[in-house]
SERO-4910 file (N, C-alpha, C, O; in steps of 0.05 Angstrom, whole numbers):
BEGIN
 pado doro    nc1    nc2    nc3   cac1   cac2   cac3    cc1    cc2    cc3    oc1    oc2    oc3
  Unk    A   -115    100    412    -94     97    392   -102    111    367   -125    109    356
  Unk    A    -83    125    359    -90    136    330    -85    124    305    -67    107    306
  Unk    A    -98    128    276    -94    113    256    -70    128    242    -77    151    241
  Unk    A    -41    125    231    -23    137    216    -20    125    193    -12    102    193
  Unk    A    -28    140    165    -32    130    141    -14    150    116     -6    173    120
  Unk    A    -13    137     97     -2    152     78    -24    143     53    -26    118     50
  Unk    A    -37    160     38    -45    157     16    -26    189     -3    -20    212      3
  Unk    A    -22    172    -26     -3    188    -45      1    184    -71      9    162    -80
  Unk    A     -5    210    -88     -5    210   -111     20    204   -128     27    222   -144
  Unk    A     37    182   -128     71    184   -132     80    188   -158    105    190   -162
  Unk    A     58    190   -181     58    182   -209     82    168   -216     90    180   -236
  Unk    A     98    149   -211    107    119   -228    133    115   -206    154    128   -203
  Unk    A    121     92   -191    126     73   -165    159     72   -180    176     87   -170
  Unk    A    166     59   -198    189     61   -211    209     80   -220    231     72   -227
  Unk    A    203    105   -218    212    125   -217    234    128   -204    230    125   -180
  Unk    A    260    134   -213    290    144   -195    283    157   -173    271    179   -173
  Unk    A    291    143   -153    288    156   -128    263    159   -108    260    167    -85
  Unk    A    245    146   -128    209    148   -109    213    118    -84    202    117    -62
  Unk    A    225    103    -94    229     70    -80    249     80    -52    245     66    -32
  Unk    A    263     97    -51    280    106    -37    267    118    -15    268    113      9
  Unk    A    250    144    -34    239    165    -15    218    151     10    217    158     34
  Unk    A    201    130     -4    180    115     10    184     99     31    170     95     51
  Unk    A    218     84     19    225     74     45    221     83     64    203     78     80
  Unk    A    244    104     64    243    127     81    220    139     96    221    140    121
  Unk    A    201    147     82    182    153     96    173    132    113    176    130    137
  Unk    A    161    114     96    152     84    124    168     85    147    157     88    169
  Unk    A    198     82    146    211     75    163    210     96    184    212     91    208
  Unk    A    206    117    176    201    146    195    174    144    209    168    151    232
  Unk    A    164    136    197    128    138    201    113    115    207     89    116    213
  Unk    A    131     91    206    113     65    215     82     75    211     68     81    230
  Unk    A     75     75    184     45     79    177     32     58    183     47     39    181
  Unk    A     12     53    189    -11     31    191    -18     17    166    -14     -7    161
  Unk    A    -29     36    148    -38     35    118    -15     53     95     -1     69    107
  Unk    A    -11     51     67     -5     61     54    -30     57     29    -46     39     30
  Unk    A    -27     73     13    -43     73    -11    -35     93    -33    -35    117    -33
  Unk    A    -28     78    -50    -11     99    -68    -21     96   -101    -25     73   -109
  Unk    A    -26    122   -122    -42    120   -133    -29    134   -159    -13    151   -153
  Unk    A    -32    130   -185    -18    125   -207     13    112   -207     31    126   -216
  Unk    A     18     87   -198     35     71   -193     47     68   -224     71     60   -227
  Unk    A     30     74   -247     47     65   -273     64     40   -279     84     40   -293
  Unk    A     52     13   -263     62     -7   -264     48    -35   -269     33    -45   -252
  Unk    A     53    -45   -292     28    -65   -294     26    -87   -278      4    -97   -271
  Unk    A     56    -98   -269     56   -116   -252     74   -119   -235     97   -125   -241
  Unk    A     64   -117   -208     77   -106   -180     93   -131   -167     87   -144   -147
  Unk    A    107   -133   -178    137   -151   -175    147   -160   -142    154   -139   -131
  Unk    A    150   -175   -131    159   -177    -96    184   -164    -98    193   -154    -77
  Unk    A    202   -161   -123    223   -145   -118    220   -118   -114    236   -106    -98
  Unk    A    193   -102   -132    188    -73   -126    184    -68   -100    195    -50    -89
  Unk    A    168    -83    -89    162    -85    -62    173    -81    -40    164    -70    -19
  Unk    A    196    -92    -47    222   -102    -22    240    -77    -32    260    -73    -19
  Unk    A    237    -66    -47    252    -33    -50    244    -21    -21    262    -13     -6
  Unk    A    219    -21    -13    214     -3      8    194     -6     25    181     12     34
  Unk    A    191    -39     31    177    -54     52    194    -82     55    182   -103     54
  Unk    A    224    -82     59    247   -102     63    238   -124     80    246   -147     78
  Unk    A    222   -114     95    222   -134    117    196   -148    125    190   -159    147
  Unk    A    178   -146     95    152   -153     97    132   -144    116    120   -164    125
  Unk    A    124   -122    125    114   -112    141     81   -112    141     65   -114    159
  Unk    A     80   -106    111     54   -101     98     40   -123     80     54   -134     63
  Unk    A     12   -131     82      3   -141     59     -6   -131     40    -28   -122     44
  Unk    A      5   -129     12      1   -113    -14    -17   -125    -33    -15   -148    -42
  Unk    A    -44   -100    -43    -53   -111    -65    -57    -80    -89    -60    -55    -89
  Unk    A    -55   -102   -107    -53    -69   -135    -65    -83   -146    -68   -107   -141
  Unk    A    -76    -66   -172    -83    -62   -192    -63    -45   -212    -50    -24   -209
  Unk    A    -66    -65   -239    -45    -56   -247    -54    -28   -270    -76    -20   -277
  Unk    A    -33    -22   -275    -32     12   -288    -54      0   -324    -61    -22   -331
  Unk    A    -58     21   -333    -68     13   -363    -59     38   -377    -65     62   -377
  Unk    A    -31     12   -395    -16     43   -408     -4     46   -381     -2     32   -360
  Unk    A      6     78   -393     24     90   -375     14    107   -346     24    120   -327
  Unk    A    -13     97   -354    -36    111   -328    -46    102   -308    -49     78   -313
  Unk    A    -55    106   -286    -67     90   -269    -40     61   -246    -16     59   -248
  Unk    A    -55     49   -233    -45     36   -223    -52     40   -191    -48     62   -182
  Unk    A    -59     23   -175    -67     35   -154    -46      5   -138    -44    -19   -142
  Unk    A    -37     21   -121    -17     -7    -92    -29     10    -59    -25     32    -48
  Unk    A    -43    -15    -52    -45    -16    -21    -31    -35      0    -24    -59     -2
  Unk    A    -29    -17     21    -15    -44     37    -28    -33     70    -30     -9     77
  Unk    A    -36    -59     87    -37    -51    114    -13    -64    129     -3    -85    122
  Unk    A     -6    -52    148     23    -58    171      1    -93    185    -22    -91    195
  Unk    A     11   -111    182     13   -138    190     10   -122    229    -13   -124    240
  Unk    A     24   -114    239     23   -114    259     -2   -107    274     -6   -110    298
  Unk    A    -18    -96    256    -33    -73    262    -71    -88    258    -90    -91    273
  Unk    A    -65    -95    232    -92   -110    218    -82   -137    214    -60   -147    217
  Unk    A   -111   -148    206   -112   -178    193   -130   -166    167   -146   -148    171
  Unk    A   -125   -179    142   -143   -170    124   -164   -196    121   -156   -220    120
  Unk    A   -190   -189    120   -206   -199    125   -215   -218     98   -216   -242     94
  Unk    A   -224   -180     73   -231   -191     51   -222   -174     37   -209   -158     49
  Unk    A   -225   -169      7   -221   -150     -3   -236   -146    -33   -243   -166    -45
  Unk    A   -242   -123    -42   -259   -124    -62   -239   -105    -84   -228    -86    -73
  Unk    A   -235   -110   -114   -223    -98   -138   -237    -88   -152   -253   -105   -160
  Unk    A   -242    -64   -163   -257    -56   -181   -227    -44   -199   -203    -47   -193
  Unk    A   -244    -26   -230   -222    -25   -245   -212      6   -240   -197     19   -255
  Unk    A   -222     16   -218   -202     38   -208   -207     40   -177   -211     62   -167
  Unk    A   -208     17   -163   -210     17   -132   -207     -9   -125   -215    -31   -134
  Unk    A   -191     -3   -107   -182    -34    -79   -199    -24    -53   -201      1    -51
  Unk    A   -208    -34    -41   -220    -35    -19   -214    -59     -3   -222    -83     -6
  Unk    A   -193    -44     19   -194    -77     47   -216    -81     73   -230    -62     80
  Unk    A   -217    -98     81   -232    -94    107   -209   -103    121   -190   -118    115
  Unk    A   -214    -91    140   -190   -103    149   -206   -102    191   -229    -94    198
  Unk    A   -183   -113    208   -191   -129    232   -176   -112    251   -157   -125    258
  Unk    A   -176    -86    264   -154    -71    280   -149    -94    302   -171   -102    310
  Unk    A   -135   -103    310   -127   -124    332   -121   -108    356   -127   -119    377
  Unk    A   -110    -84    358   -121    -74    377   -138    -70    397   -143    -78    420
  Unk    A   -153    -43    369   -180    -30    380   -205    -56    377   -228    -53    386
  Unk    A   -197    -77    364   -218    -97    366   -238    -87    345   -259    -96    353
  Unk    A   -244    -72    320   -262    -65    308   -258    -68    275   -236    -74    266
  Unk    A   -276    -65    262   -270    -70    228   -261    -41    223   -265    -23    240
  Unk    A   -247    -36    193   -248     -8    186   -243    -28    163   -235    -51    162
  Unk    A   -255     -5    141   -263     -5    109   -235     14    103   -230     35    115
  Unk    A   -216      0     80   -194     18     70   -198     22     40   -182     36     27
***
């Protein structure tokens, strides 16, 4: 089985039309992981969320923006992983997460 991921520079998650485009993409791409990076959002709302993960697919963790900069949102597909643990620094998320599959850890 292969890993299908999106990491992406979106600069501001809020942005006309970025909530749209992402849907989209997921829904095309059933990614495993997402990770998306200058989100420009201090606090990541279940409504931003549900712009373009409707059906709860993913478990999400961010860090929020400082100022109009930064901001980091991860999510792994529920179907795929179990998240194990996770570690925050002030410009990195890191999951462990449980492939239920392949039966093995991977570091996100």
């Amino acid at each position: 089985m292969s890993i299908n991921g999106l990491i992406w520079n979106c600069r501001g998650l809020t942005k006309k039309g970025v909530s749209t485009f992402l849907k989209d993409l997921i829904s095309q791409n059933r990614f495993h992981f997402v990770g998306l990076q200058e989100t420009m959002i201090k606090d990541c709302e279940e409504k931003v969320l549900r712009k373009f993960d409707s059906n709860k697919d993913y478990l999400w963790l961010y860090n929020p923006s400082k100022g109009k900069s930064g901001g980091i949102l991860v999510g792994a597909r529920n179907e795929f992983y179990d998240v194990g643990s996770f570690q925050q620094g002030d410009f990195m998320l890191q999951m462990n997460l449980w492939d239920k599959s392949n039966k093995i850890k991977w570091n996100l």
